[in-house]
C-alpha positions as a Markdown table, in Angstrom:
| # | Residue | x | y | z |
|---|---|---|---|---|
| 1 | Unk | -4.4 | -38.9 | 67.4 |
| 2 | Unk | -8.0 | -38.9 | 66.5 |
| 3 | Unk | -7.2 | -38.3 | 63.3 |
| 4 | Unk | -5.1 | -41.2 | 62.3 |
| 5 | Unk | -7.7 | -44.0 | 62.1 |
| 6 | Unk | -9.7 | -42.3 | 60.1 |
| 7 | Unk | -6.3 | -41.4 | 57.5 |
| 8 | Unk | -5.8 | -45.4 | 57.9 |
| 9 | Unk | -9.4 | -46.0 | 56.7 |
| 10 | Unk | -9.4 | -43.5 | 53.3 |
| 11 | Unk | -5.8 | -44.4 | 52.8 |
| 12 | Unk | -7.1 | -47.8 | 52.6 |
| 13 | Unk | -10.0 | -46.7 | 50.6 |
| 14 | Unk | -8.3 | -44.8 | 48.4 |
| 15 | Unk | -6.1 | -47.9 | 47.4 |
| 16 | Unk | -9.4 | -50.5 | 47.0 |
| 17 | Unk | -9.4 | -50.9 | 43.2 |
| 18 | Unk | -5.9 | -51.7 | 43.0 |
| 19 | Unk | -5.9 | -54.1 | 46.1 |
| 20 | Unk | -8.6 | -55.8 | 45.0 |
| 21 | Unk | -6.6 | -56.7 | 41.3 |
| 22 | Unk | -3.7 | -57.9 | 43.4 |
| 23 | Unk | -5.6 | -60.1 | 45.8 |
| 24 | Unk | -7.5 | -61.7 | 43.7 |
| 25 | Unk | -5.3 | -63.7 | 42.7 |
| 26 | Unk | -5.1 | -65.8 | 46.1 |
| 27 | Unk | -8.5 | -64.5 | 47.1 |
| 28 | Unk | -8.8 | -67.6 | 49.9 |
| 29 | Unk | -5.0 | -66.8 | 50.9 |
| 30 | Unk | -5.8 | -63.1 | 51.9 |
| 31 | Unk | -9.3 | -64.6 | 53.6 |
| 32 | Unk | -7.3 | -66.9 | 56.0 |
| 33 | Unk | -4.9 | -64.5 | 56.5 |
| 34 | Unk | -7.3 | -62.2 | 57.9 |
| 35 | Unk | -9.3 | -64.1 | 59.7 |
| 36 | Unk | -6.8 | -65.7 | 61.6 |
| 37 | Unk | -5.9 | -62.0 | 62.9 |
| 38 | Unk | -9.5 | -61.5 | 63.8 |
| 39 | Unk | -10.4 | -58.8 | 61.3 |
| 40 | Unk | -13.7 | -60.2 | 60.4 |
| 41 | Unk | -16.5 | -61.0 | 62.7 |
| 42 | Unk | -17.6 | -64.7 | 62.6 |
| 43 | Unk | -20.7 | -63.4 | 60.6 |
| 44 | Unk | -18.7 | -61.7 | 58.0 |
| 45 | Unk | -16.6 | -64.5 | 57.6 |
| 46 | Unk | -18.9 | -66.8 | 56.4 |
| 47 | Unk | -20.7 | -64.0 | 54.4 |
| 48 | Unk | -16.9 | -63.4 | 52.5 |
| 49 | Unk | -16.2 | -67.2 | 52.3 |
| 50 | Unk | -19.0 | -67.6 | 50.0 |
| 51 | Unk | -18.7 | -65.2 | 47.5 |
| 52 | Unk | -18.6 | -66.8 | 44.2 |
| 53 | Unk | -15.8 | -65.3 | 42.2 |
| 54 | Unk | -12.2 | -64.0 | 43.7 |
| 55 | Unk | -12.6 | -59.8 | 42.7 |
| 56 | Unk | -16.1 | -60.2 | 44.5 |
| 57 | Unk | -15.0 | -61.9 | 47.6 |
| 58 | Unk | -11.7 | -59.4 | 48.0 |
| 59 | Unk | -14.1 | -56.5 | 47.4 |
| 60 | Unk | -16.8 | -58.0 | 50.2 |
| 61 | Unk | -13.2 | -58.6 | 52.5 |
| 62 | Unk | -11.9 | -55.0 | 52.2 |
| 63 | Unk | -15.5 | -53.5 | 53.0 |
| 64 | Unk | -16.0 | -55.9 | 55.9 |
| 65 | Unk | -12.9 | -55.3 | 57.6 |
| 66 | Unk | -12.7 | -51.7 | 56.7 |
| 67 | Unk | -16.1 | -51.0 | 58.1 |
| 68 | Unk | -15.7 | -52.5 | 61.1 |
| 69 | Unk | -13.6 | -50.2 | 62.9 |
| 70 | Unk | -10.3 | -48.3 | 62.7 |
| 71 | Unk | -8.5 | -50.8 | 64.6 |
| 72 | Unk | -9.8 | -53.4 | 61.8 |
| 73 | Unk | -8.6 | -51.2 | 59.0 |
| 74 | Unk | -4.5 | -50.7 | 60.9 |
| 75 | Unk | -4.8 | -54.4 | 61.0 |
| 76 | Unk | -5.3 | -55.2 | 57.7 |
| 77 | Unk | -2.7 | -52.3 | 56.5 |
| 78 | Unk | -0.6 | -54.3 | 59.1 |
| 79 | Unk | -1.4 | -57.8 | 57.4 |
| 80 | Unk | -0.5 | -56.2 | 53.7 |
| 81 | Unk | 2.7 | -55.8 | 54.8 |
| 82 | Unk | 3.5 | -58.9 | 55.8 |
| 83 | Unk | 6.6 | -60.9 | 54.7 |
| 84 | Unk | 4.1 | -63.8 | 53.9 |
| 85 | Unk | 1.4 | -61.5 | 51.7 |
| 86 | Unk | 4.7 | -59.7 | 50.1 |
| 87 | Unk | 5.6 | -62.9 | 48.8 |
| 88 | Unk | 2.5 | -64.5 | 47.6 |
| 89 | Unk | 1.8 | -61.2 | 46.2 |
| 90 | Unk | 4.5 | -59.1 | 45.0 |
| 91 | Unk | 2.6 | -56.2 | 43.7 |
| 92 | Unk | 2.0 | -55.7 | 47.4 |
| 93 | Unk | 5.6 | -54.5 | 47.8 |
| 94 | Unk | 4.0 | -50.4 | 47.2 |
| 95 | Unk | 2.0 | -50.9 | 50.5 |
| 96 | Unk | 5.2 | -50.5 | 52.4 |
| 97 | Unk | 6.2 | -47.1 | 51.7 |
| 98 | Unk | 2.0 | -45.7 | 51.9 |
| 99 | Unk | 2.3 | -43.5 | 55.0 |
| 100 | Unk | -1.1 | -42.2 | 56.5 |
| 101 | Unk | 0.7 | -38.9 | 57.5 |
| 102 | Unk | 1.1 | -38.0 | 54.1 |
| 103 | Unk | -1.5 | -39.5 | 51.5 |
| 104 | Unk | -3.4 | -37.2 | 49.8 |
| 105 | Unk | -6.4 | -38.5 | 47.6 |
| 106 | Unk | -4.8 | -35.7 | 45.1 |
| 107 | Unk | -1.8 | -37.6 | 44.6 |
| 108 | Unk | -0.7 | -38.5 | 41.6 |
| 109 | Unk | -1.4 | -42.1 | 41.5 |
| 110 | Unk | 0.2 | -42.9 | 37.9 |
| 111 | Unk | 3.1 | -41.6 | 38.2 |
| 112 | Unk | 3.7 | -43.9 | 41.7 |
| 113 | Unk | 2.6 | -46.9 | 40.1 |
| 114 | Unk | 5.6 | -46.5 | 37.4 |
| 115 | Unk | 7.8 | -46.4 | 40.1 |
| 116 | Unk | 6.4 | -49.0 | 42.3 |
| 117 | Unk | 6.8 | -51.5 | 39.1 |
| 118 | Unk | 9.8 | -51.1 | 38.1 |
| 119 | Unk | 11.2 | -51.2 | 41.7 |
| 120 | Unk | 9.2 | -54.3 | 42.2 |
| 121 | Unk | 11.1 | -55.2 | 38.3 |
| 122 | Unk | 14.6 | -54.2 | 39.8 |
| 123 | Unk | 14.5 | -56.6 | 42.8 |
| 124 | Unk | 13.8 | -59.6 | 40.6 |
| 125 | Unk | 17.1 | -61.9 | 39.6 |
| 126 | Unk | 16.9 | -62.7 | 36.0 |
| 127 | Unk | 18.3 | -66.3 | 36.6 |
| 128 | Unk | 17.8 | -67.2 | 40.2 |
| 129 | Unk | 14.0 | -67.3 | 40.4 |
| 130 | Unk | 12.7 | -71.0 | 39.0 |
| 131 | Unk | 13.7 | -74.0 | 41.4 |
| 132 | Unk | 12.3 | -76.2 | 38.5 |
| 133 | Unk | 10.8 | -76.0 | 35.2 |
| 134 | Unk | 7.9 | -78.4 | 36.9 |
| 135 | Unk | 6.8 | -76.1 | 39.1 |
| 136 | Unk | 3.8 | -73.6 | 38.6 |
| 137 | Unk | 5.1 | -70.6 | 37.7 |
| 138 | Unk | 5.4 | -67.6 | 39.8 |
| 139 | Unk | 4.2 | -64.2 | 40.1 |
| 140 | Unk | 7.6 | -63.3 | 39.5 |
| 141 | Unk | 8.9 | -65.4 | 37.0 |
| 142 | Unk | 5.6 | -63.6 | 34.9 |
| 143 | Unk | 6.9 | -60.2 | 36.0 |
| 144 | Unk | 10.1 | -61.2 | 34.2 |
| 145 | Unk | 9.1 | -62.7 | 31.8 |
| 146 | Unk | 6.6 | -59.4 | 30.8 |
| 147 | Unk | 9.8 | -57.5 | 30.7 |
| 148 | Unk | 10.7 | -59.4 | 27.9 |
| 149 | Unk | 7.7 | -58.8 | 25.6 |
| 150 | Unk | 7.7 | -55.9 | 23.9 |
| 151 | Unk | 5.0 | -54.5 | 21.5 |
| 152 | Unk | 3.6 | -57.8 | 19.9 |
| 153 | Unk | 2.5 | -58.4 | 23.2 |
| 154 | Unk | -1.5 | -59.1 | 21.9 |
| 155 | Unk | -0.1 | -60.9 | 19.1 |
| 156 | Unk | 1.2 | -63.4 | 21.7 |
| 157 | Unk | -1.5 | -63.6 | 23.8 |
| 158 | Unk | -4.2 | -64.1 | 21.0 |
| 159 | Unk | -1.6 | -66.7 | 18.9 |
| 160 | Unk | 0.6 | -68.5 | 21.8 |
| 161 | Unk | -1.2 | -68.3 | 24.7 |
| 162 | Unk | -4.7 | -68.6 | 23.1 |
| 163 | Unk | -6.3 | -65.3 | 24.6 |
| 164 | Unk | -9.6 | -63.7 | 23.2 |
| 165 | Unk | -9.2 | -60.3 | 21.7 |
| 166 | Unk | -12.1 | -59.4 | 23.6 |
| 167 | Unk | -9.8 | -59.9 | 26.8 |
| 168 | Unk | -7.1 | -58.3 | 25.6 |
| 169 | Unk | -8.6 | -55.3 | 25.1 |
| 170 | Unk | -10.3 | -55.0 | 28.7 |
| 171 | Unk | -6.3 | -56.0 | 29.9 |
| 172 | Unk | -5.2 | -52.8 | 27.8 |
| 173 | Unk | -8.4 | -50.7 | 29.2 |
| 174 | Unk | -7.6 | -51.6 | 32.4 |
| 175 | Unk | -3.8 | -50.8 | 32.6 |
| 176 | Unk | -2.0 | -47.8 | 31.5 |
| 177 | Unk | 1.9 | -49.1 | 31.5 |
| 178 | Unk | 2.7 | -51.5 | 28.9 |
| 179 | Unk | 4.7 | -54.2 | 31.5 |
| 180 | Unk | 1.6 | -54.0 | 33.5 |
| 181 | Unk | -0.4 | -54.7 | 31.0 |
| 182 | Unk | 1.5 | -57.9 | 30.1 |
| 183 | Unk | 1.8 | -59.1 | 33.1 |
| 184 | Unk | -2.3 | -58.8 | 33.7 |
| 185 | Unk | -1.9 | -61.0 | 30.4 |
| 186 | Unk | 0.5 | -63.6 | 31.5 |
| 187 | Unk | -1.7 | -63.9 | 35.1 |
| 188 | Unk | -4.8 | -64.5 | 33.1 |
| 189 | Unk | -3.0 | -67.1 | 31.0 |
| 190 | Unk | -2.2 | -68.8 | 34.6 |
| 191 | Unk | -5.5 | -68.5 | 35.8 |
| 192 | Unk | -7.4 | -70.5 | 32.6 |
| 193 | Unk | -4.3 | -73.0 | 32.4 |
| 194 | Unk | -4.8 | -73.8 | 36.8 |
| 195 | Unk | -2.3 | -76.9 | 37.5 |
| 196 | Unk | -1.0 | -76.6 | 33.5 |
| 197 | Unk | 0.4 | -73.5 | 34.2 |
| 198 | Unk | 4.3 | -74.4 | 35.0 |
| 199 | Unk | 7.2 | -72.5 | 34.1 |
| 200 | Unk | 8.3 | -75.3 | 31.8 |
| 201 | Unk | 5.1 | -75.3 | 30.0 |
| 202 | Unk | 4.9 | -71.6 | 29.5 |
| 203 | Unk | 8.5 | -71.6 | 28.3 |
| 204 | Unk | 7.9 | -74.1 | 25.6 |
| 205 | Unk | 4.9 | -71.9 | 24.3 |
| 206 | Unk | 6.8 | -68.9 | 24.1 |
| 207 | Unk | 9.9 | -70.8 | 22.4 |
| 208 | Unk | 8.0 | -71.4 | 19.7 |
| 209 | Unk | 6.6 | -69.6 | 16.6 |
| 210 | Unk | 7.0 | -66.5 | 14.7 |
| 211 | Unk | 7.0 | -64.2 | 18.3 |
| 212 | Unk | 8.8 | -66.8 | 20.2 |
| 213 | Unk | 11.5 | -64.9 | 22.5 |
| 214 | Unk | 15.2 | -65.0 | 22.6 |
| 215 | Unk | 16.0 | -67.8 | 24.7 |
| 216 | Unk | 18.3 | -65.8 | 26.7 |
| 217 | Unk | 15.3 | -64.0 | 28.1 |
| 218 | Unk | 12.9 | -66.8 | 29.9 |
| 219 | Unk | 15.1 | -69.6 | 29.5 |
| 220 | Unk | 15.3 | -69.0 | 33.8 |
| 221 | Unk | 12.3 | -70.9 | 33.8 |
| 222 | Unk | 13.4 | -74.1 | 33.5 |
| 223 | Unk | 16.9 | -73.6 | 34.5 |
| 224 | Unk | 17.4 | -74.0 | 37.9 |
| 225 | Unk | 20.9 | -72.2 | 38.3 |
């Protein structure tokens, strides 16, 4: 038994860089989240709250609340696995099968993060995800929609969605699978465009053009059936 907290705190470890792409796109989401189970002291709270950018107050979360104890860290594996974190984030959906028991810092990571992407791609419906063409588009209405890019995906993000090179190339660094890599894309794109960014809008960019897509693949977001 004394083993297991400290397999809860390098499993956890072991996972930081990746956690801390996910949440960062909600940083303030995961903050509240956390807080309102406890896993911060008040001090570190107010210490995480005011970091300036999203990666740097995940990163000061994760440390905080992993340092703090084991009970902290099983907390925070518990809050990851959450129906309300699996939605707002659904790259989360790998932190349901990590089992303590049986990680081993030796894994081969790569070759999980194939799998956990295309069984995150699997479980999303092709025409049953936008409620309206209005609304700000989803994490999962991008992960669809990156399935449907193929190889001109830079030539899109410099041309449609107004992307530096410079950015693209740190997206490519960053990520090893190509629909990972588009999605990273199509995320960034929401991030610059904030309250622009709704399905409708990113559907009438990517209409358009010589790389526009088929309509048959992203015309889900703006139809609502």
């Amino acid at each position: 038994m004394s083993e297991e907290p400290a397999a809860v705190i390098r499993l956890l470890r072991s996972q930081k860089p990746k956690l801390i792409e996910i949440l960062s796109a909600d940083a303030d989401f995961v903050l509240q989240h956390a807080d309102a189970r406890a896993l911060l002291s008040p001090h570190s709270y107010q210490q995480v709250k005011h970091c300036r950018t999203p990666g740097e107050k995940v990163t000061d979360l994760l440390d905080h609340i992993i340092q703090r104890s084991p009970e902290s860290a099983q907390g925070l594996l518990d809050l990851l696995k959450e129906p309300d974190l699996q939605k707002t984030f659904p790259m989360l959906y790998f932190v349901k099968d990590l089992d303590v028991h049986t990680h081993s810092p030796e894994k081969d990571v790569t070759s999980v993060k194939r799998k956990e992407v295309f069984k995150e791609l699997e479980v999303i419906p092709a025409k049953k995800i936008c409620s309206s063409g209005s609304s700000l588009v989803t994490e999962k209405q991008l992960m669809s929609v990156a399935r449907s890019i193929g190889r001109s995906w830079r030539e899109i993000g410099r041309r449609v969605l107004n992307i530096s090179s410079v950015k693209l190339e740190q997206i490519e660094e960053d990520h090893s699978l190509h629909v990972e890599r588009v999605f990273a894309m199509l995320r960034y794109w929401r991030k610059l465009q904030r309250d622009k960014a709704t399905a409708a809008h990113l559907h009438s960019l990517l209409s358009q053009g010589d790389e526009a897509l088929l309509p048959e693949d992203i015309d889900f977001l703006i139809n609502s059936d």
